[in-house]
C-alpha positions, 0 to 999 in steps of 0.5 A: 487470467489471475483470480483475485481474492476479494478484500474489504477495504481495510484488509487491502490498506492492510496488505498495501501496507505491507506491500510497501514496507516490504518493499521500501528500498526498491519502491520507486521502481514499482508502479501501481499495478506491481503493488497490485500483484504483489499484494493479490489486489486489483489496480483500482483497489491498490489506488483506492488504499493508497488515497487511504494511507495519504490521508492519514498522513502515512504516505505522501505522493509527491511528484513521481515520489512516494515518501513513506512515514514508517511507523504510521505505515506499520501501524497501518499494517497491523504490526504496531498496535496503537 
């Protein structure tokens, strides 16, 4: 069993953020709970960040697709001050 460290949700939309930019190229092969791992969050969390940046208009859930916007991502992962 894998201990995950706990988050506050800011610092896990942060870390999927990041998740996501890193792995943009291959991100329609990863489900939620790869991002999950990936990110040192649970699946339940990932899902709850996810909501968050589609609500700001970073990402957008579109049938089994994820579009990302990446500026609005970056942003979001703390690599562009607004």
């Amino acid at each position: 069993m894998t201990l995950l460290a706990e988050c506050s949700p800011l610092e896990a939309r942060t870390r999927l953020a990041r998740v996501l930019l890193d792995n943009a190229p291959q991100i329609h092969q990863l489900t939620q709970s790869d991002m999950a791992k990936l990110g040192g969050m649970d699946w339940e969390t990932v899902k709850v960040s996810l909501h968050s940046l589609q609500a700001d208009g970073a990402i957008r859930l579109e049938r089994n697709r994820l579009i990302i916007r990446k500026k609005l991502l970056q942003t979001a992962a703390g690599l562009i001050k607004t």
